[in-house]
C-alpha positions, -999 to 999 in steps of 0.1 A, spaced: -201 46 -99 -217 11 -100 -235 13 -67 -251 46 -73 -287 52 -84 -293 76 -111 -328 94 -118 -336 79 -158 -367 84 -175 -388 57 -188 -390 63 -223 -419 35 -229 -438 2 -216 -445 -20 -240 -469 -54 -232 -451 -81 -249 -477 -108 -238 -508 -101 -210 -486 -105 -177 -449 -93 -189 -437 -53 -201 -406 -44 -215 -394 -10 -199 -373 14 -219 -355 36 -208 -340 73 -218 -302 82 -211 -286 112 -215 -249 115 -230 -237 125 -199 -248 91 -182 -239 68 -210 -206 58 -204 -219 48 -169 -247 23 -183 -224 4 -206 -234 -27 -203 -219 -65 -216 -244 -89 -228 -264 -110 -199 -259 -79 -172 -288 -70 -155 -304 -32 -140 -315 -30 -106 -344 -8 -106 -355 14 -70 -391 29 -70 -412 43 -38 -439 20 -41 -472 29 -12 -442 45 8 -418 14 8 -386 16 -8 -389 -14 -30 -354 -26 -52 -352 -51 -80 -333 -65 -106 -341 -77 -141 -320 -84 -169 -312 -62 -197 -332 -79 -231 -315 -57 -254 -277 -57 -268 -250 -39 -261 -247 -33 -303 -283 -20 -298 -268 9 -277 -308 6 -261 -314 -2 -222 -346 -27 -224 -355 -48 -195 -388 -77 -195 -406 -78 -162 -434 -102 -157 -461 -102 -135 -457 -127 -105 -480 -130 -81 -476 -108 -51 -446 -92 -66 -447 -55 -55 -423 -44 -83 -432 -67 -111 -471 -56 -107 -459 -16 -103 -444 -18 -134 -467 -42 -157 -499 -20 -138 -488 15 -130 -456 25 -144 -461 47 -179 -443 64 -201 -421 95 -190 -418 86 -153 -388 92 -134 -372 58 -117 -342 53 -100 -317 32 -115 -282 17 -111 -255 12 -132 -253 -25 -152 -236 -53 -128 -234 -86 -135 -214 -114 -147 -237 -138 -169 -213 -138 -199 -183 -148 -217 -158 -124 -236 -166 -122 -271 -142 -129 -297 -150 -121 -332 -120 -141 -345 -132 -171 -335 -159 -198 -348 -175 -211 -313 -205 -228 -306 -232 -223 -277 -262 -237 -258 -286 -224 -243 -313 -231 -217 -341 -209 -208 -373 -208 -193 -402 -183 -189 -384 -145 -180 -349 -164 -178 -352 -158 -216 -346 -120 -211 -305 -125 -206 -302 -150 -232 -315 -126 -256 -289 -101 -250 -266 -132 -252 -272 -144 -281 -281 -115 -302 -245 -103 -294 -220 -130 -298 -240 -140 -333 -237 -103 -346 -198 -99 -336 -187 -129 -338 -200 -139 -374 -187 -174 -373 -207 -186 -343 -235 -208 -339 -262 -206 -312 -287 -233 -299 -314 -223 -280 -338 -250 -257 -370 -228 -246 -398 -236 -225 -432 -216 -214 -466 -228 -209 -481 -221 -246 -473 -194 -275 -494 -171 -258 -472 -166 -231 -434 -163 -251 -417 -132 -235 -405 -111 -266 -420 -137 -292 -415 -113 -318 -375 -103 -313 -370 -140 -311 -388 -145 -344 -364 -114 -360 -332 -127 -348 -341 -163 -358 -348 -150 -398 -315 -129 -396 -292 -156 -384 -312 -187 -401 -282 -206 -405 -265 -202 -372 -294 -202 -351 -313 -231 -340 -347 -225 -312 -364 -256 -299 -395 -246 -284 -412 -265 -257 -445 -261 -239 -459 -270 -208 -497 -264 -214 -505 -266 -252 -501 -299 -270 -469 -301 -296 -462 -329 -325 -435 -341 -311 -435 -356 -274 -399 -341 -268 -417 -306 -268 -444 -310 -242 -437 -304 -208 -404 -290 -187 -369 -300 -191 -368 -328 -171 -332 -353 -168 -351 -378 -194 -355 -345 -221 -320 -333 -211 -305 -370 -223 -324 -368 -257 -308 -335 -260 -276 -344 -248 -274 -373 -275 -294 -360 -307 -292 -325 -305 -265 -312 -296 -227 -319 -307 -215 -317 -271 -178 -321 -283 -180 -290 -304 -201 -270 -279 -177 -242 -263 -206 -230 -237 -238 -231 -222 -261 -208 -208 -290 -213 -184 -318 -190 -170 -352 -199 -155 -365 -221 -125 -337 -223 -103 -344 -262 -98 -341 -265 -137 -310 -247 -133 -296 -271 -109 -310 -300 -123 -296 -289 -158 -261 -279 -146 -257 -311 -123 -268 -335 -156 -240 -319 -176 -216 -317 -148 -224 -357 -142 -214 -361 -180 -178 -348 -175 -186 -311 -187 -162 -288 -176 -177 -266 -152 -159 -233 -162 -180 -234 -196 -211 -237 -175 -230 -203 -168 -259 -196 -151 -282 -165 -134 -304 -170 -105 -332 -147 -103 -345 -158 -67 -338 -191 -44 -373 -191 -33 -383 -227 -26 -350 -241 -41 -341 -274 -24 -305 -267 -36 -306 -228 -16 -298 -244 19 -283 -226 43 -248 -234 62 -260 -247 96 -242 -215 120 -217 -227 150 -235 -220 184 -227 -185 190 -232 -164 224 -253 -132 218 -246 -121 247 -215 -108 232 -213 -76 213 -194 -76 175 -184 -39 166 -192 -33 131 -171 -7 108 -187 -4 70 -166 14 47 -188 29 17 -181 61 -2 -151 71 15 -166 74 46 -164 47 78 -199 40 97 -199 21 130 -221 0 152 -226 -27 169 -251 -56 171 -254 -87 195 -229 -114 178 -244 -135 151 -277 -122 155 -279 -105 121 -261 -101 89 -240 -69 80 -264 -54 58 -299 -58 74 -276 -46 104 -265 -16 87 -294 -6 71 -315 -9 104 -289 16 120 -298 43 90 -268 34 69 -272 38 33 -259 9 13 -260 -5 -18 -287 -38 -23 -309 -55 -42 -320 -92 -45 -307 -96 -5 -311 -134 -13 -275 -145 -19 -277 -142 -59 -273 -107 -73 -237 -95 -61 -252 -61 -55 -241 -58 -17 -202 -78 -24 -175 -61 2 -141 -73 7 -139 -86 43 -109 -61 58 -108 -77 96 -124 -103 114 -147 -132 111 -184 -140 93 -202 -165 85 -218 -165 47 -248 -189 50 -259 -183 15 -233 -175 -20 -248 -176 -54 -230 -147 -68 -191 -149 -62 -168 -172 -73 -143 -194 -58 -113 -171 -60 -132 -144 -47 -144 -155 -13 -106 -166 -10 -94 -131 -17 -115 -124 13 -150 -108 -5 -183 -115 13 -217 -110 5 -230 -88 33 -267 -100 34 -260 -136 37 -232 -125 63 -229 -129 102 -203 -115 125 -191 -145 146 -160 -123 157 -157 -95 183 -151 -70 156 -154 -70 117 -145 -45 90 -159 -43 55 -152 -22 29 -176 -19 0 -150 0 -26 -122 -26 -21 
């Protein structure tokens, strides 16, 4: 079941530099088959943390040919999770944790020779792992370029498995390093990824006719601002993938401005979630579905509640909403009618949504 939680054990936390720790963790055979995971997924982790039920999500670092379940999570200031598990969480406890979801990749195909790119910054490496150690070890004719940035070598998240997969694959795998706070040789190398980097890139790096994907994580400004540069040069956007790990402070994370909507008005809500329907009702467009449900004691499944995760995704059965903010689905599902139920408002006198659809 993807949206349940499951009671794993942490089988270690390992520092991999002062302010990130990569959290293993221990399944039984019985669970396995439930946590199979494809390369770039992510776990969202759930742990009472000074009585508050607190819910993240962090990439899976490790492969699925590793049959391992390794996730990086750095310290950010203020970050209840991230500074429970770089400060408290030790081996052998018990957290709650939910299947693999996800949909940062691209089918592998071992029969073919293809070549990738990818961007990363900081943590946004963590899914690019995963991505790259897999397609180079099942598909043994294709080629990755990685473009990473951090503030100096000091702070490289998983430094070392870089390093290891770098010496396996030395002929297929190419890792430009920059750095934001330490001085490099070469000017290309110091500082962000900015548009005048990205054109260097763009013309002396990479062989952008030959290149069958590319992959970005980090900063979601540098994901925009990389997407948008090769989208401006005429790159298809289907081979263009990307995770968002927040929206916070993102100029591009605006919200749809709503229609004047009387509150006056009631909107009968029905969820349907594990076979079961709940009902209530909230002033019209005061709220979206899930913060609606969960403040009426329904128990649903969330995580990132900022647009980007997919975690809370429902097919809309009957009525109207309004999605202010979509990260997660594509195109062809919000035409086949599937919402995101924490960036969704009722704006119609009653709504149905069904969260197994």
């Amino acid at each position: 079941m993807a949206n349940k939680f499951y009671s794993v054990v942490v089988k270690d936390v390992e520092k991999t530099t002062d302010e990130c720790s990569v959290v293993s963790f221990e399944l039984s055979d019985e669970v396995k088959s439930d946590f199979r995971f494809r390369q770039g997924q992510y776990l969202t982790l759930r742990a009472k943390i000074n009585g508050e039920d607190v819910r993240r999500s962090y990439s899976l670092c490790s492969s699925p040919v590793d049959d391992q379940w390794k996730v990086a999570i750095k310290k950010i200031d203020g970050g209840k999770f991230s500074t429970f598990a770089n400060d408290v969480l030790k081996k052998g406890d018990v957290l709650e944790v939910m299947p693999p979801n996800g949909r940062f990749f691209v089918e592998v195909d071992s029969a073919k020779a293809k070549n990738y790119v990818a961007f990363a910054a900081g943590s946004g490496i963590t899914p690019i792992l995963s991505i790259i150690k897999t397609h180079l070890t099942l598909e043994p004719e294709s080629t990755f370029q990685l473009f990473y940035v951090n503030r100096s070598v000091s702070t490289i998240i998983l430094k070392e498995e870089i390093e290891g997969l770098k010496n396996r694959f030395l002929d297929r795998l190419e890792i430009f390093h920059f750095l934001t706070q330490e001085q490099r040789s070469t000017p290309l190398f110091n500082g962000r990824l900015d548009e005048e980097k990205m054109e260097t890139i763009y013309n002396r790096l990479i062989d952008v006719e030959s290149i069958d994907d590319y992959f970005i994580c980090g900063p979601t400004d540098m994901i925009f601002m990389i997407r948008d540069f090769l989208q401006d040069r005429g790159i298809d956007s289907k081979k263009i993938h990307f995770e968002l790990f927040n929206t916070n402070g993102s100029k591009n994370a605006t919200k749809k401005k709503k229609r004047e909507i009387d509150t006056s008005i009631l909107s009968q809500i029905t969820v349907r979630e594990g076979g079961k329907d709940f009902n209530f009702t909230i002033p019209r467009g005061s709220d979206n579905i899930l913060d609606a449900a969960l403040n009426n004691n329904a128990d649903l499944p969330f995580a990132c509640k900022g647009g980007v995760c997919c975690t809370c995704r429902a097919k809309l059965i009957e009525g109207q909403v309004e999605m202010e903010v979509n990260y997660a689905l594509e195109k062809d599902e919000v035409e086949a009618g599937y919402i995101l139920t924490c960036q969704s408002v009722p704006v119609s006198e009653k709504v149905v949504v069904d969260f197994e659809a």
